[in-house]
C-alpha positions, -999 to +999 in steps of 0.1 A: +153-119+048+135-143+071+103-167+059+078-178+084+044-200+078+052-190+038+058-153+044+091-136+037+099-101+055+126-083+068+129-063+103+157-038+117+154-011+142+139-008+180+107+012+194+073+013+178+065-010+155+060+001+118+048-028+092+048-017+057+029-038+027+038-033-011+019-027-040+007-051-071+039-069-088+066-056-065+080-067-034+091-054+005+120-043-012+104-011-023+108+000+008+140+005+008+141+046+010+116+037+043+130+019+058+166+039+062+149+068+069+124+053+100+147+024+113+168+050+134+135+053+153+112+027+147+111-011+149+107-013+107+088-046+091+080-047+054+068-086+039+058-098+006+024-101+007+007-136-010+018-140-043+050-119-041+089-123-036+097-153-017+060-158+000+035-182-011+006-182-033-028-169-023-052-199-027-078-197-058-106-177-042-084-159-022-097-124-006-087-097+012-094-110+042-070-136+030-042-108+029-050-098+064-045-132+079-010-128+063-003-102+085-023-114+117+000-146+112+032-125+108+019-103+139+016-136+161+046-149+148+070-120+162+051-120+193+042-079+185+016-073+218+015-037+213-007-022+187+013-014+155+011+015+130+002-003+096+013+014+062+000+001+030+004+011-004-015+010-035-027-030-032-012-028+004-035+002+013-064-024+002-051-050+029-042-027+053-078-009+053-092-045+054-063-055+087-076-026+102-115-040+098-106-072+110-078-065+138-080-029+147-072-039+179-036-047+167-038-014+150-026+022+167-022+041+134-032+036+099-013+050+069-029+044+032-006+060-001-015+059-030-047+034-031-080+030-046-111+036-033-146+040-047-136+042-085-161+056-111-173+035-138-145+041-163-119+037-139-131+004-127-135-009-165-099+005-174-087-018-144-105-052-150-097-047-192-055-047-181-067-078-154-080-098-186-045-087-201-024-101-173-048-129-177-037-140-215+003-128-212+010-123-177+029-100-159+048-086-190+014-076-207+013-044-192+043-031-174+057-006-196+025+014-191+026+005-153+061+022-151+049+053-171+019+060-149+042+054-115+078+076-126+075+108-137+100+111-170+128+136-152+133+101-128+129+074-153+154+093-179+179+100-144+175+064-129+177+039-154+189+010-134+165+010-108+140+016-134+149-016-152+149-035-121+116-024-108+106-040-144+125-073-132+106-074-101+074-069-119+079-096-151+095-122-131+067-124-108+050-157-103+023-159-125-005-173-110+005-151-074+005-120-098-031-127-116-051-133-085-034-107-067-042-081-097-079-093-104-084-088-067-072-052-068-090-049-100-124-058-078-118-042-045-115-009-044-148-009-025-145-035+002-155-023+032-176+006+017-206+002+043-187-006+072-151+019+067-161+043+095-154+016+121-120+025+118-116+049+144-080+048+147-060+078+136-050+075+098-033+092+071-042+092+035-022+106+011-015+103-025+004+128-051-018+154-071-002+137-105-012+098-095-038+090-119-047+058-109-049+066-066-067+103-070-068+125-052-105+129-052-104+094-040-085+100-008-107+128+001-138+103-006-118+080+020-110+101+042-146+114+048-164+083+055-139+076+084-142+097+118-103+103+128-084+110+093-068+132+077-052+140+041-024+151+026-016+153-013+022+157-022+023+185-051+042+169-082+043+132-073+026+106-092+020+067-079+055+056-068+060+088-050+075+065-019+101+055-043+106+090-064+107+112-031+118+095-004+127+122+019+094+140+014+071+110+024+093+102+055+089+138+064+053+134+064+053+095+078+076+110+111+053+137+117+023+114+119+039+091+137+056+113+157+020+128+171+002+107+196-038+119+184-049+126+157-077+143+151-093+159+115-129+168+115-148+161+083-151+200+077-114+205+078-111+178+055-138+191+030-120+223+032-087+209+018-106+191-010 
């Protein structure tokens, strides 16, 4: 672990450069599955974003954009001149689509799992209601139904320990880091709704057919308001598929990595919806 201008991260391997940002109440850690599958063939960088693990606190009226400077500053910091592929997740996929806005010229690829985008009405109350929890009790207030929507049962009931330590993570988070972090997740699932099709580099959505909270019907929304991306929904996999089934997102990660264009018209993508 290294900390520069209050962010921690952690880097191994040589080539390309792959930065990876975590989700709401965890930490790079998460990673971890990743980061031993891509480091073998990739330069691999995952951080804690504002708020998390050992980085600092995002100021009061922090916003995304706030989150993106994170990563400019961590970009500048390692002297990284050529483009990197960004991979964000949940929260992360909300900074990374608002990195790729600001600095798409630091940006060769673009991989969003498992995050929001355009949520109905009900969706969007059911969000800011747990925000006003977090708000009276903190990051306990809601986590055992966090960890139900993200595991499946079969890998809760097999995996106890990490389980319990992905509660840790999530409880022990600094307070004040964790509620502006969550009430900005809670509020920006549509930043960058008018202006998303400037990002014209190649990018991969994906999310698993069971994640409630990241649908799939939101990825397909995603995907068709931006001129070179494509989808992919893992069958069986709820939020923390990146976690659950390792193997099977690095599969997918390599071979989008692995291609030098991308290219997915909006038909083909309204045919796999």
């Amino acid at each position: 672990m290294k900390l520069v201008e209050g962010t921690s991260y952690f880097s191994c391997g040589d080539g390309d450069t792959v930065i990876f940002i975590h989700g709401v109440g965890l930490d790079k850690s998460m990673w971890g599955g990743q980061v031993a599958g891509l480091s073998p063939h990739y330069q691999v960088i995952s951080y804690d974003m504002l708020g998390h693990g050992d980085s600092q606190n995002p100021t009061e009226n922090a916003t995304l954009d706030d989150y993106a400077d994170q990563l400019e500053r961590l970009i500048v910091h390692l002297e990284l001149d050529k483009p990197v592929t960004i991979v964000g997740f949940s929260m992360g996929g909300l900074v990374a689509r608002a990195f790729a806005l600001k600095y798409q010229h630091r940006v060769a690829k673009l991989v969003v799992l498992n995050s929001v985008f355009n949520r109905t009405k009900a969706q969007r109350e059911n969000v800011l209601s747990r925000c006003i929890e977090v708000e009276q009790f903190g990051p306990i207030a809601n986590v055992d139904a966090a960890i139900d929507r993200w595991f499946s049962k079969e890998y809760r009931g097999a995996n106890p320990a990490q389980i319990k330590s992905f509660r840790e993570r999530i409880v022990t988070n600094n307070k004040i880091g964790y509620l502006r972090t969550y009430q900005l997740f809670g509020q920006s699932d549509n930043y960058g709704f008018g202006i998303i099709e400037k990002i014209t580099v190649p990018t991969l959505i994906s999310t698993g057919d069971l994640d409630i909270g990241s649908t799939p019907a939101m990825a397909y929304d995603m995907a068709r308001r931006m001129p070179n991306a494509k989808v992919i929904i893992l069958e069986e996999q709820r939020h923390m598929m990146v976690v659950e089934a390792p193997s099977l997102v690095n599969d997918m990660l390599m071979d989008f990595l692995s291609h030098q264009k991308e290219q997915v018209t909006l038909q083909e993508v309204a045919n796999g919806a």
